[in-house]
C-alpha positions, 0 to 999 in steps of 0.5 A: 087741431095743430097740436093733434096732428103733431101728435098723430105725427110722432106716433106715426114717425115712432111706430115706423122706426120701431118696425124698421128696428124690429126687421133689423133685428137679427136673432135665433129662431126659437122653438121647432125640432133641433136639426139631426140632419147630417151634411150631404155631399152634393159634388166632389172634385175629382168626382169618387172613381176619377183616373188619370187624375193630375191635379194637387188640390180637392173639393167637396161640396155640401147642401149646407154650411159645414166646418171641420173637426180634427182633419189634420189628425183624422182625415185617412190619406192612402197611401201617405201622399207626398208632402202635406196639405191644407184644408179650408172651409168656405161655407157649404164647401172643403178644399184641399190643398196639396203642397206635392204631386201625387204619384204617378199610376197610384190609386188614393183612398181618402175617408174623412170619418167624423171630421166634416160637420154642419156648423148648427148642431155639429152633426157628422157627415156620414160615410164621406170617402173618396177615391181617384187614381192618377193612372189608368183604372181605380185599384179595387180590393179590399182588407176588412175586419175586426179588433178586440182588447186582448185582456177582456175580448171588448171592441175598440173605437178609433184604433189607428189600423196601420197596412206595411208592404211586405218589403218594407223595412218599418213596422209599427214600433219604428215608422209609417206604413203606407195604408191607414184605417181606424176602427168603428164603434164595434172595432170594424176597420176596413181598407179600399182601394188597395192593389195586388200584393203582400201586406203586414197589418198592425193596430195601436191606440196611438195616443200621441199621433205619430202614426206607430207603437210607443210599446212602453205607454200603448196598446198595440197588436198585429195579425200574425199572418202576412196577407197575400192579397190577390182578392179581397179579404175579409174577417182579418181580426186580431187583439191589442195588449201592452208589449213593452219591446224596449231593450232591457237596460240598467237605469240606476244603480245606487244606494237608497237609505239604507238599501241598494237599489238596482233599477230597470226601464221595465219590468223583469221577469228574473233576476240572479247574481252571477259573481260577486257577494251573494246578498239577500234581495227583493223586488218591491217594485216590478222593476225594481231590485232592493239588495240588503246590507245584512252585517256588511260594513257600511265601508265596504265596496264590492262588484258583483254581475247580475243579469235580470230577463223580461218578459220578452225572455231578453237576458240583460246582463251588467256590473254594479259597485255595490255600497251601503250608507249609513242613513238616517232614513229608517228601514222599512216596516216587516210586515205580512199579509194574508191570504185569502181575507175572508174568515170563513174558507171552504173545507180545504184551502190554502193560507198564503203570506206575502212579507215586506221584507225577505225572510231568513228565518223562522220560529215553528213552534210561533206558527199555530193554530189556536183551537181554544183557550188551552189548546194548539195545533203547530202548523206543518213546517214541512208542508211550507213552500217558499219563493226563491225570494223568500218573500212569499209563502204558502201551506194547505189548511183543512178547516174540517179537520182543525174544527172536528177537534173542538166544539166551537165553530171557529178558531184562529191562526196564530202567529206570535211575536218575532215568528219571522225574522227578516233580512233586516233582523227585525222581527213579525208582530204577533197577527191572529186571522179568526177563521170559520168554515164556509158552508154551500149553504152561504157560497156560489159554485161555477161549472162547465165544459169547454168544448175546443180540439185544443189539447191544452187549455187554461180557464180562468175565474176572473172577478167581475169589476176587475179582472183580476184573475180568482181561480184557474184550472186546466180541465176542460170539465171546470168547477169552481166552488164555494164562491162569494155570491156577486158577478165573474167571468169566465175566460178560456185560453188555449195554451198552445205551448202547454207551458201552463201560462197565457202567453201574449205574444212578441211582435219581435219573433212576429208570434201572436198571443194565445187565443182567449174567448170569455163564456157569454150567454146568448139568452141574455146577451151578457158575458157576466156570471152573477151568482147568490149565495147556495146558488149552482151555475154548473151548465156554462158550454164554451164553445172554442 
């Protein structure tokens, strides 16, 4: 019996510290729906519309656990206070710290965005913002409205949407502005709190987090107009682009191979050699100039002056010595690409050739069409027109015609062996390009009417994946046929200073991009154009 009771003893004994374990034990709940809850704020030192506030430190109290995310970058102070701050966590609550007084009579607007979050499932407290003043009364108006990308006309998430005083002397490109703001979702921004005055508004996609346009490597915009903000303001939308404002300069100029290159900070626009040898060069790159020895001596030094221009219409202008190696490196290939890559062309189009190398001469009985085995066309050298470079070229071909002189249904541009000659003195490989005519029956076609008090305007087919730019044309009755069956868009710019291009501004001059919408269909709510083959789409209305 002695043994029995030992033995009820230690199991007894065994299922109490199995049970004292198993309370121990701590572990995460299993099961049950997954917290969406957001954090809610309970309290906030200063409590929202505080004035005559003199303290230097904030609180934020939440109904559950929170941590932060990003605050130091993404918290919106405005105006900037003095200083900086510091922000901890302790539990349910936030605490601001700031190392300097605010200024006196000032009304501060703090949007924390997504930066306050439970600390379960990350889930953002929503619309936390605070205002206090340390006068009198709260400043009240307000500045909202809308950012877009240029180029595709898309909102934009997280800009960093920048207000400047109409007597400050920064802007965007060179230091801080007093108010900040960043886009939503659907590019919406919004300024509170914000007192009487005239005001300049920007937005950059401000990758490095300096607060301002790097114009080389970011998108950036402004609305064109100065805000005279005596009540609130709403609809104050504008686009973003690429604007590199960086002064033109020269960054080398030296021999490469057997070429001088001479190379800029940025794209240009033009370029001319004022004085000096007048060498044969090209621009393989966009900000690039390539000179070309021709039958120089290798030891032979000479200066010329050249000036290049960019897109801002900035004229740089400056002196090179100009030399050539004799390198080992070999010369480039002369090629030629052509232009369209389709075999099959509408009745009439036009061939365009785009050489590695400048041309700087030709033979025109190499430049044909083959009808057959026997017969030829030469190709009308007169109907060839040229770049200044001499690097492109392009003439008018009417596949109807060529085809009307023979029976089968293609035939063949020819250009022989050493057709062109570069400014290397190599010589074009022979290249055919077979070429059949394309019938309604196997394209698309794309029409409408736009319907603007714009006198001048500009409507552009772009392709659907890249936006690069199909067709355009300046009628406000468009048509745009024999087309590839797949997905366009259609893009209308009004060229207000009928110069016949899309102008995008210059923050410099304080000027504005042309305006430009995209067609979009209501009924489907898409701005996609997707057409077939022997499919018309002739009723598009843009209202603009």
């Amino acid at each position: 019996m002695k043994s029995d009771g030992k033995f009820i003893s230690s199991l007894l004994f065994g299922l109490v510290i199995l049970i004292a374990t198993s309370c121990a034990r701590v572990g995460a709940p299993t099961g049950g729906p997954i917290d969406e809850t957001p954090p809610s704020l309970l309290n906030s030192s200063p409590t929202d519309g505080t004035t005559n506030f003199t303290g230097q430190a904030i609180q934020l109290t939440f109904d559950e656990r929170i941590v932060t995310r990003s605050i130091e970058t993404d918290l919106i102070i405005t105006p900037k206070p003095n200083g900086t701050y510091r922000a901890r966590v302790n539990k349910n609550i936030l605490s601001l710290s700031f190392t300097e007084p605010f200024d006196e009579n000032t009304t501060y607007s703090l949007s924390f965005g997504s930066t306050i979050q439970d600390i379960t499932n990350n889930n953002p407290a929503e619309g936390i913002n605070l205002s206090f003043s340390t006068g009198e009364y709260i400043d009240s108006l307000t500045i909202s409205g809308q950012v877009l990308n240029l180029y595709n006309q898309e909102p934009i998430e997280n800009l960093l949407v920048s207000l400047y005083t109409e007597n400050d002397s920064l802007d965007i490109l060179n230091g801080p502005a007093s108010y900040y703001s960043r886009t939503d979702s659907v590019g919406n921004y919004s300024f509170r709190n914000l007192p009487n005055g005239k005001f300049r508004v920007y937005a950059v996609r401000d990758k490095n987090n300096n607060s301002q346009a790097d114009s080389e490597t970011e998108l950036y915009g402004f609305y064109k107009d100065t805000l005279n903000v005596s009540r609130s303001l709403t609809d104050i939308d504008f686009t973003i682009q690429g604007l590199n404002t960086d002064k033109l300069r020269t960054t080398s100029a030296r021999p490469f191979g057997v070429y001088f290159d001479i190379s800029f900070n940025k794209s240009i626009t033009d370029f001319q050699i004022l004085e000096g040898e007048d060498f044969i060069y090209s621009k393989p790159e966009n900000s690039k100039v390539r000179l070309y020895r021709s039958n120089r001596s290798y030891s032979d030094t000479t200066q010329v002056i050249f000036s290049a221009k960019d897109s801002l219409n900035t004229i740089h202008t400056d002196t090179a010595q100009v030399t050539f190696n004799d390198s080992k490196l070999a010369p480039a290939n002369f090629s030629i690409d052509v232009t369209p890559t389709s075999n099959e062309l509408p009745p009439k189009d036009t061939i365009s050739l785009s050489f590695s190398k400048p041309v700087i001469d030709f033979n025109a009985d190499s430049l044909y069409y083959q009808l057959d085995s026997t017969a030829q066309v030469p190709i009308d050298i007169t109907s060839i027109t040229w770049n200044t470079l001499n690097t492109k070229a392009s003439f008018p071909i009417d596949v109807v015609a060529l085809l009307n002189q023979k029976s089968s249904p293609s035939i063949a541009l020819s250009f022989k062996q050493a057709a062109f000659i570069s400014a290397e003195n190599d010589s074009s490989i022979a290249q055919d390009k077979n070429i059949s005519l394309l019938t309604t029956e196997n394209s698309a076609t794309i029409g409408g009417t736009v319907i603007s008090e714009s006198p001048n305007i500009i409507v552009q087919l772009l392709d659907g994946r890249t936006l690069e730019v199909i067709e355009s044309s300046t009628e406000k009755e468009f048509l745009f046929n024999y087309l590839p069956a797949g997905r366009y868009f259609i893009r209308v710019i009004k060229d207000l200073n009928a110069n016949g291009k899309w102008d995008i501004g210059n923050v410099l001059k304080w000027e504005g991009p042309e305006p430009a919408k995209f067609y979009y269909d209501d009924f489907y709510k898409t701005k996609l154009i997707e057409v077939r083959k022997n499919w018309e789409q002739t009723d598009l209305n843009i209202y603009f």
